[in-house]
C-alpha positions in Angstrom: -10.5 -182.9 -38.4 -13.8 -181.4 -40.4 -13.6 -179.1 -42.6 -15.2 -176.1 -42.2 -18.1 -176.6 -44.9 -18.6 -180.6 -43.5 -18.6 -178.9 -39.9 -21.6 -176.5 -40.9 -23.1 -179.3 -43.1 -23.7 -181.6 -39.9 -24.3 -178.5 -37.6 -27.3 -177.8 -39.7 -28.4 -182.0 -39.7 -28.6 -181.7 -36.0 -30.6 -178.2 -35.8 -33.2 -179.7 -38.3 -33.4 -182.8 -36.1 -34.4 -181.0 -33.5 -36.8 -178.7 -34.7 -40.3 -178.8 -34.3 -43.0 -176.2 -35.3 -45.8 -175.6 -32.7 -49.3 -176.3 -34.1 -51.6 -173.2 -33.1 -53.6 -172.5 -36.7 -53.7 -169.0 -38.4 -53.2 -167.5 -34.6 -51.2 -164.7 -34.2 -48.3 -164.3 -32.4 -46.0 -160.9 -30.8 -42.8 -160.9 -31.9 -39.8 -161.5 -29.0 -38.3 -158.6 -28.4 -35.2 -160.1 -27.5 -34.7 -159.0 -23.9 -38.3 -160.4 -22.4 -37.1 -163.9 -20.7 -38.3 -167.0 -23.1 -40.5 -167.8 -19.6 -42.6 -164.3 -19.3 -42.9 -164.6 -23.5 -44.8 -168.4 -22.7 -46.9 -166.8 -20.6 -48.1 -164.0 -22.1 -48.6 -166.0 -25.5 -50.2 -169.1 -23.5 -47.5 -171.4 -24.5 -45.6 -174.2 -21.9 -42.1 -172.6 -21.7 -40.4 -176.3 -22.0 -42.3 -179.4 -23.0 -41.1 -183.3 -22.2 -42.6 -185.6 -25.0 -43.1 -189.6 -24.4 -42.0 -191.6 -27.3 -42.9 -194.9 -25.6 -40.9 -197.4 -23.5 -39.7 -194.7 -21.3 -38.0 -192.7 -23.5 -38.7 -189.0 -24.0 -37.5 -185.8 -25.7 -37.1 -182.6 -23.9 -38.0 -179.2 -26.1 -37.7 -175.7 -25.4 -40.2 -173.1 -26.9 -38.2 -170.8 -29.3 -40.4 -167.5 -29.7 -41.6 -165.7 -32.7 -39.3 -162.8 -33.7 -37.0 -161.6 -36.0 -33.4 -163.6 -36.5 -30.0 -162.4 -38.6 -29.7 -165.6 -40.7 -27.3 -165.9 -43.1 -23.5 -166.2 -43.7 -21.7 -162.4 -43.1 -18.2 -162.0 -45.0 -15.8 -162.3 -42.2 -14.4 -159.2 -41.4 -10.3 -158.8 -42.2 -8.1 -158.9 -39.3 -7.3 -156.1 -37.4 -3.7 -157.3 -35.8 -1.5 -158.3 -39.7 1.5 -160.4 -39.9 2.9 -156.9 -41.9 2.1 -154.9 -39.2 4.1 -157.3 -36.8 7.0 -157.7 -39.1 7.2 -154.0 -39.2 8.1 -153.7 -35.8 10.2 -156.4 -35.6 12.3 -154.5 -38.2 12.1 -151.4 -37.0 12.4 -152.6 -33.0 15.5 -154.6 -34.2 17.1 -152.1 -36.7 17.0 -149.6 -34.0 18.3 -152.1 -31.2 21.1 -153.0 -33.6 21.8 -149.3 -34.1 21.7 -148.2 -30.7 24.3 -151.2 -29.9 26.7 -150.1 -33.0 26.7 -146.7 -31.4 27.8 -148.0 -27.9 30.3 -150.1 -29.1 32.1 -147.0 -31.0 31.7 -144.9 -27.7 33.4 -147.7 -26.0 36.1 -148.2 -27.7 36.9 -144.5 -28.4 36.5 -143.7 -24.5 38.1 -147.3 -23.9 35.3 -147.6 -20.9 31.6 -149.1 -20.9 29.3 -146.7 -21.1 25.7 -145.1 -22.1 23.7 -141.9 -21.3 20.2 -141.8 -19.7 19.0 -140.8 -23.6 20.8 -144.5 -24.6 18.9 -146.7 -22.0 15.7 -144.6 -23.2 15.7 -145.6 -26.9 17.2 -149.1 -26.3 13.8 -149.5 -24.1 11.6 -148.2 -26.8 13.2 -150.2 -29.6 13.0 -153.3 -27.4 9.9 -152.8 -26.5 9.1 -152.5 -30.5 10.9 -155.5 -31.0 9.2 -158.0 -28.4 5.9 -156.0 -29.0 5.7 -156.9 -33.0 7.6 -160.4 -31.9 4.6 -161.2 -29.3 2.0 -160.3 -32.4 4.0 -162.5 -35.0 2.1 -165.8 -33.7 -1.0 -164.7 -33.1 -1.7 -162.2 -36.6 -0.7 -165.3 -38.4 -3.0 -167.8 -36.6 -5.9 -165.0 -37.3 -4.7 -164.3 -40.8 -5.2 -168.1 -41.6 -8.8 -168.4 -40.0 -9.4 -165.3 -42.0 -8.5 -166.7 -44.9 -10.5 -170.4 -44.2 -13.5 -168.2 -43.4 -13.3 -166.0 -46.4 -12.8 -169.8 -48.5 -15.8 -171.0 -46.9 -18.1 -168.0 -47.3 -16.7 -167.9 -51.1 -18.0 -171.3 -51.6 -21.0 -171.2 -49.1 -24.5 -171.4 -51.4 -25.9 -168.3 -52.4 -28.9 -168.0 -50.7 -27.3 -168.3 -47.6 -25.3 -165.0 -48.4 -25.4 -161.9 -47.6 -26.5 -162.0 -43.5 -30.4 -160.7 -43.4 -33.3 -160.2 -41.6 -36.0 -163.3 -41.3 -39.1 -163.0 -39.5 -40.3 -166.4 -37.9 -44.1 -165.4 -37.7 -45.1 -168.6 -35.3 -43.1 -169.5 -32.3 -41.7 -173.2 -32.6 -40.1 -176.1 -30.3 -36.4 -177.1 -30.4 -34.8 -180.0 -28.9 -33.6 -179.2 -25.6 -30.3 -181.7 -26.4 -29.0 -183.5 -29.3 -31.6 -186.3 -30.5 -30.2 -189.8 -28.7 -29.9 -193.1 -30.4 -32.9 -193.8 -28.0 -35.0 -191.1 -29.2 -34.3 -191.8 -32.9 -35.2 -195.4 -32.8 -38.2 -194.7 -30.9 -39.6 -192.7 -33.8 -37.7 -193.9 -36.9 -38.0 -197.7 -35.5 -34.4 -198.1 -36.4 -30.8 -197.1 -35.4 -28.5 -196.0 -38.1 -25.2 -195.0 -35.7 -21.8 -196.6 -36.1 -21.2 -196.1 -32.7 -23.8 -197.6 -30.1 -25.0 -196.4 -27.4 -28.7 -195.5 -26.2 -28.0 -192.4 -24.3 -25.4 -191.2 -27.5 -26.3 -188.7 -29.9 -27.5 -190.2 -33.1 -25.0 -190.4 -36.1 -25.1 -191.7 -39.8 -28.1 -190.0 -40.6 -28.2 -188.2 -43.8 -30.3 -184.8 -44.6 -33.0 -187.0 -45.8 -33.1 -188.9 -42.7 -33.2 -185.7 -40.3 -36.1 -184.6 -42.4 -37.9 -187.7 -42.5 -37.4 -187.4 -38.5 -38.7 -184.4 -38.0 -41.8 -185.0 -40.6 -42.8 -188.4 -38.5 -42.3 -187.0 -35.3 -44.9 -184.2 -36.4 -47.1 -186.8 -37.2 -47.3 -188.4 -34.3 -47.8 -185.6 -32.1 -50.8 -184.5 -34.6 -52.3 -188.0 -34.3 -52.1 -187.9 -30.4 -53.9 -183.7 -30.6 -56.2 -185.6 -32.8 -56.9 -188.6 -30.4 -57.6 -185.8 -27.4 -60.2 -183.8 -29.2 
């Protein structure tokens, strides 16, 4: 399994690979609010919602128009858990010590009254304390499965790079279009003229590339499509 850091690594690899900015100049652009549809913001800014691009011998690459606006980018230091494995052990405890209590004091009313026996006060706190007990028991699991993704996210912010850190506002002036899906093998070797994947397959994403690669991608896919505005002029 990835790590955590690797995970994000290749995350990013794919989102640069499928990013390309729109050419429209010095023009510019209303910010998205956020709640106008992505469809009524192409309209009003004159832009095709979704564009299909032919790389040649029938492939092609689907793209979405992402709109100007404002973005939270950035890592955030996860926030600490609200459910804690102390918190669960304490009413294990405390459920349990009270059970065990509650049965001690039966057994000596027993045997001094030589009968079985317990009040309507008994059966009360023997519910509460087992309610304690399989309450903090039912939390045990699940406060340590978040304390240990609390403390691989807290690692991983840690050691994130700097500029990535604290979570702030970035303003993305010119709206831009993203890959629809995850470049194919295909798509790749229709641009790049070569297929780098392990794992074949022309309808599979692409794999093996390195950050280098995904830029060079993006830089030559540009290209073309400024060579074919070019052409139409």
């Amino acid at each position: 399994m990835l790590s955590r850091p690797r995970l994000m690594s290749l995350l990013t690899l794919v989102l640069l690979s499928l990013t390309l900015g729109a050419a429209e100049g010095a023009r510019v652009f209303p910010l998205w609010d956020g709640k106008e549809t992505v469809a009524s913001y192409a309209e009003r800014v004159k832009l095709p919602a979704t564009k299909s691009l032919d790389l040649g011998g029938g492939v092609t690459l689907d793209l979405v128009l992402i709109p100007a606006g404002q973005f939270i980018m950035g890592s955030e230091e996860p926030a600490k858990p609200t459910i804690t494995v102390v918190d669960a052990n304490w009413l294990i405890g405390s459920g349990g010590g009270a059970l065990a209590i509650l049965l001690i004091v039966l057994a000596v009313q027993c045997i001094k009254k030589r009968k079985f026996g317990f009040t309507l006060r008994w059966l009360l706190l023997s519910t509460i304390a087992i309610g304690a007990l399989s309450g903090g028991i039912a939390r045990r699991i699940p406060a340590q499965r978040v304390l240990e993704q609390y403390e691989e996210d807290l690692d991983w912010y840690k050691n994130s790079r700097a500029h990535e850190k604290p979570a702030h506002a970035v303003t993305i002036t010119k709206p831009f279009y993203m890959g629809k899906y995850v470049v194919t093998q295909a798509q790749y070797a229709a641009v790049m003229k070569t297929n780098p994947s392990f794992f074949k397959g022309a309808t599979l994403p692409v794999e093996c590339v390195s950050w280098d690669d995904a830029t060079a991608f993006c830089s030559k896919l540009n290209s073309i499509l400024l060579t074919r505005a070019q052409l139409k002029r």
